[in-house]
Structure formats: C-alpha cells, structure tokens
KETI-686970 format. One record per residue (C-alpha): x, y, z; residue in three letters. Coordinates in steps of 0.02 Angstrom, whole numbers, plus 50000, padded with zeros to 5 digits. Layout:
N
XYZALA/...
end
This chain:
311
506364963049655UNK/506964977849709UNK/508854983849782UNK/508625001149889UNK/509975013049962UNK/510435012050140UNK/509175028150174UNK/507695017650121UNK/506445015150277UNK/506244997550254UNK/505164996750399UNK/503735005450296UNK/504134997450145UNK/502854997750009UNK/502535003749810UNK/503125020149839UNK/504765017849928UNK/506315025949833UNK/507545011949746UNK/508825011449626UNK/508704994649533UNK/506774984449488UNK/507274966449426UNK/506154952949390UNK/504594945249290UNK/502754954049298UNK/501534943249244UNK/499954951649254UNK/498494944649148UNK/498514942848965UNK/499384959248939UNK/500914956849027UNK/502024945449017UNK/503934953649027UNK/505414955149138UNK/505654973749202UNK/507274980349215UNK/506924998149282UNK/508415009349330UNK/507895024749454UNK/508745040049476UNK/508655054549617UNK/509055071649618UNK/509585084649758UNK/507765086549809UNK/507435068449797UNK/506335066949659UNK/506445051549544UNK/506465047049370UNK/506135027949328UNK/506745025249158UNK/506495005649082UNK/507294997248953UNK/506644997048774UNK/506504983348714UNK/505254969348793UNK/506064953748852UNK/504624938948874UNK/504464931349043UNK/504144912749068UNK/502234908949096UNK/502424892349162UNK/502154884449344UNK/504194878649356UNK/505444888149445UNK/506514899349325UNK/508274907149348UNK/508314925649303UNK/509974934149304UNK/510434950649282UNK/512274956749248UNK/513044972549244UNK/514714978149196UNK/515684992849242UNK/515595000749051UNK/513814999049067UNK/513544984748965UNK/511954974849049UNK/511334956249005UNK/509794946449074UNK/509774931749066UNK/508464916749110UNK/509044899449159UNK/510734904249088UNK/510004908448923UNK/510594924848856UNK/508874936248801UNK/509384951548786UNK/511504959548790UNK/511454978248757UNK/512574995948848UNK/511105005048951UNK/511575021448875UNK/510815014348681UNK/509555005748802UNK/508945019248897UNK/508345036848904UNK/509345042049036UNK/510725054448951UNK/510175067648809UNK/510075061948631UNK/511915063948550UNK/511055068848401UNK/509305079748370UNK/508395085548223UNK/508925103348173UNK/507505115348237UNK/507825129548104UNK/507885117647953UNK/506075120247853UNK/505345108347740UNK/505635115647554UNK/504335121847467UNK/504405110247335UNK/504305094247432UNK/503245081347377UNK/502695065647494UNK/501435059547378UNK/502075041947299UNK/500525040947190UNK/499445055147097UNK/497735053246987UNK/497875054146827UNK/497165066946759UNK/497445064846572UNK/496465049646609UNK/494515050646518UNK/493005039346589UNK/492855029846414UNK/491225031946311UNK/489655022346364UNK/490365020146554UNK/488935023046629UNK/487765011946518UNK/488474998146589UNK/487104989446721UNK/487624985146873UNK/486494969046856UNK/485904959546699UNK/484634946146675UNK/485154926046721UNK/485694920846556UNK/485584900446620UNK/483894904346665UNK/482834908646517UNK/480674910746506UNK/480034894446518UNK/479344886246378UNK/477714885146453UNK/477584901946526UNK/475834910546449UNK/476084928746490UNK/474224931346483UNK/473974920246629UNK/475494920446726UNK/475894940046686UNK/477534946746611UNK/479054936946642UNK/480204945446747UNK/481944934346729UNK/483034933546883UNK/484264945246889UNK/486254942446918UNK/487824954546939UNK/488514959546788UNK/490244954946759UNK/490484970346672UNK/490074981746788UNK/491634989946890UNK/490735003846994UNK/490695021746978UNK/492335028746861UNK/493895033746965UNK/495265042846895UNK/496795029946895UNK/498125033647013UNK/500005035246921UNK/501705036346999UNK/502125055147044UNK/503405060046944UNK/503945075747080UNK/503965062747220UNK/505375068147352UNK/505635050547427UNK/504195049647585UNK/504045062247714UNK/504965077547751UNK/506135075047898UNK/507515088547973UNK/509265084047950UNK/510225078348121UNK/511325090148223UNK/512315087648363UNK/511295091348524UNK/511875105548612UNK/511145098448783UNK/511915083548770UNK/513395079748928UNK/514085062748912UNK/514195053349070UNK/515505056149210UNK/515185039249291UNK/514345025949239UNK/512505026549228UNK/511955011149314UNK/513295016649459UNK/511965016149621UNK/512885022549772UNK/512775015149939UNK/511435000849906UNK/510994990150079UNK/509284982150055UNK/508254971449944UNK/506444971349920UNK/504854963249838UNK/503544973949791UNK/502184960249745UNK/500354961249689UNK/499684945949671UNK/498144937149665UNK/498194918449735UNK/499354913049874UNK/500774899549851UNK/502204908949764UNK/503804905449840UNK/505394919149844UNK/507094912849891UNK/509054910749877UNK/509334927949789UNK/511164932649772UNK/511924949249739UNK/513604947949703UNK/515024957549600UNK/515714941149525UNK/514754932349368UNK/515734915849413UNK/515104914649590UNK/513264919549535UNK/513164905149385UNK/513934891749519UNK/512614898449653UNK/511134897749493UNK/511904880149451UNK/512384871349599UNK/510344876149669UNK/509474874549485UNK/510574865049378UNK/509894849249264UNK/509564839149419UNK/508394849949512UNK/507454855749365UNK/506914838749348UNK/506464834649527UNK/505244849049533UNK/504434841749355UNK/504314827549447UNK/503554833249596UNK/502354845749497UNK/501504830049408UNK/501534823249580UNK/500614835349650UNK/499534837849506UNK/498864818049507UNK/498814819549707UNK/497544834749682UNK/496554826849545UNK/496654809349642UNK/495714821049802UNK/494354830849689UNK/493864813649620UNK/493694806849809UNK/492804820649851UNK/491614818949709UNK/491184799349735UNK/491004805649942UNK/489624820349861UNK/488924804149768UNK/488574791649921UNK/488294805350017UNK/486694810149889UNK/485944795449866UNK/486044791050070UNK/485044807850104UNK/483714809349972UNK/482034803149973UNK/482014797049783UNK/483424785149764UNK/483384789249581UNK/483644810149604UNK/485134816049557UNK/485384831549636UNK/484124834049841UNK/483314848849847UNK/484364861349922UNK/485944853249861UNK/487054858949727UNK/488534845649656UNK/490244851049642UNK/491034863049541UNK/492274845949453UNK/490614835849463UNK/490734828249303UNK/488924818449290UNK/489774811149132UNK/491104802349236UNK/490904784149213UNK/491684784749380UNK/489904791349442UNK/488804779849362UNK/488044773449514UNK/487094789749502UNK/
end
C-alpha cells in the first residue's frame, strides 16, 4: 500500500508514480516473503530516494486474513505490527539511511606497518621426521593372507589385496602455530565524527500534505481481496477499528468458512471426476477401456480412487 501527496496524478496511477510511504507484505515466490516499509523522499527537482528499513520483518504466508499495522510517532520512533503482535519497534534514524553517518572511519589514518592479521603461522622450526616418505599410502590386507592351496606355478604369483594404510597421513605440511605478532584481526580506521553529517530539523518520516492511498499490485491469480484500511493519527482508534473488524471472533469465522470452502471445492472436483467416469464408459466402444481415444482424464483423476472403481 501506498500513501501519495496531494500532487500525485492518481488518474495515471501505476509503479512509477511519486509517494511518500510503501506499507505492506510482498510475497513473491520462494524468495520473498517480508513486509516493506519504504520511506521516499523528493528533492527541489523532484527526484526520489526510496530508502527501506534494515532489518527483514517475515510476512504471513498463509490463506487467512492478517492485520498489519504500522505506527509512527512524532520522535520518529516506528512499530509494525501484525495482528497486534509487535515484530519489529525501532527510531527510523538507527533504521534507515536517510541522514549521514554520525560517525565515519578516519580517511588519513594508515594501517601501521607492523600490523599483523594472521591468527595462525607455519611453523617453520618444524622438520618432516625421518622415513616420512617411506610410509605407503596402501599396504597388503593383513585378514586376507595366500591361501593355503595357492601353487604359484599354476596359479602365478600371489598378488594380496591391497588396503589403505593407517599410517599413511599424506604429503608433509608444515604445522600451523599461533602467531605470536598477531594484532587482533583486521586493520580497521579509528571512528571520527563525520563532518557531513546535519542532524535533522524535522522529523524524518514528516510527509507533507499526503491526500491519497494506493495499491501497486503484481500478482499472479485473481481472488485477493483489499479493504477497510484506516489512516489515522490516534493508535487507540486504529486497534478498536483492527479489533472490532478482526478480533477473536472473526478470525474464527473465516477458519471456518476457509475449510468450508475448501471441502465444497474438493466435494465439486470429485463430482466432476465420477461425471468424466459415466461419461467414459457411456461413449466408448470397449466397455473395459479406460481412457477413448481422443480423451484425456482429469488433471485430480485419481484412477486409484476407490471412489472410481467402476472403471
């Protein structure tokens, strides 16, 4: 959902009309699966910047109607919430990277010439020890010795079965030891204060003459239903409005009326299929063929179905 200024041409609205605030669940294949909270912002020439939140707040993947509420106070301080249940309570200014850092890494600092990042070294007192590399990498089967009735005149030399050798640990390596110069991981520049960086002279989620709301949709099957949105400036008046029209009680009329709907359809592919059924054995020549020539079942056709055993 989207909440544009009063400029906004609504009667061309589309993808790439200008807003202020994106609200709401995207669902898009396995990938996606997150509620967007996107604040836009415009400059003189009308350019705009969409910055999102940080951090990823899941979005319900089920087929029941869920509540999601956004709140926003004054100091900036934002909460969403989804039927009532606090996911995520953060102030958009840690959230988002809308102002300039406070705080940047020093560009004249210089990593020191003596820095080490290396936690381990080789060894290199370490000496491969003597007779290394005599050791086979495979030795003969010891639990399977020359039979007793082997005659290498007739049968040839006997060639035992060979096995890994236990004692074999690959080519020598130099072990690795603890550096003893180790600085403590990788070099970073010590923080300064930014010089760019202008705290806020309003606050940054302050949109200015807002008039219209929006969906921007892509979607791939029909059936999805969008009503009773409220925009509002009081929290009270919002939860009564999400509770009075989702509470408890309606949550479990639409379960109820899901399943309905659910054995209704399954209830009307089986009747269809037992129709495809007489309808087959009525028009083909063999009383015995399963499927006419020229006549495929349907897709649910289960030919397991004991439902379908007249087939």
């Amino acid at each position: 959902m989207k909440i544009l200024p009063e400029s906004s041409e609504m009667e061309n609205f589309g993808g790439s009309t200008p807003y202020n605030i994106m609200f709401g669940p995207d669902i898009c294949g396995k990938g996606i699966k997150k509620v967007h909270f996107i604040l836009a912002k415009h400059d003189e020439h009308g350019n705009e910047k969409q910055y999102q939140m940080k951090t990823t707040v899941k979005a319900k993947t089920d087929e029941l109607t869920h509540v999601y509420t956004l709140v926003i106070h004054p100091n900036d301080d934002f909460e969403i919430l989804i039927d009532g249940k606090s996911e995520i309570k953060k102030n958009i200014e840690d959230e988002f990277d809308i102002l300039e850092p406070k705080e940047i890494p020093d560009p004249s600092a210089t990593k020191p010439d003596d820095w080490d990042d290396r936690r381990m070294i080789l060894d290199e007192d370490a000496e491969k020890p003597e007779g290394y590399d005599d050791i086979p990498e495979n030795i003969a089967d010891p639990e399977h010795p020359k039979p007793d009735d082997w005659d290498d005149d007739i049968d040839g030399d006997w060639e035992p079965p060979m096995v890994p050798n236990p004692e074999y640990k690959g080519p020598w390596t130099q072990p690795m030891i603890e550096n003893p110069k180790y600085s403590g991981g990788p070099w970073e520049a010590p923080m300064i204060k930014n010089p760019n960086y202008v705290p806020k002279s309003e606050p940054l989620a302050l949109m200015h003459n807002l008039k219209h709301v929006g969906f921007d949709l892509w979607q791939v099957k029909a059936g999805s239903f969008f009503d009773n949105i409220v925009i509002t400036d009081s929290l009270e008046e919002a939860k009564s409005f999400g509770k009075k029209l989702f509470g408890k009680k309606s949550r479990k009329k639409e379960k109820r009326m899901q399943e309905d709907f659910e054995e209704a359809d399954r209830k009307k592919k089986d009747d269809e299929a037992d129709e495809w059924a007489r309808e087959t054995r009525k028009n083909v020549e063999d009383p015995d063929a399963l499927f006419p020539p020229g006549m495929e079942p349907p897709e649910d056709y289960d030919p397991d179905d004991p439902a379908h055993d007249e087939l």
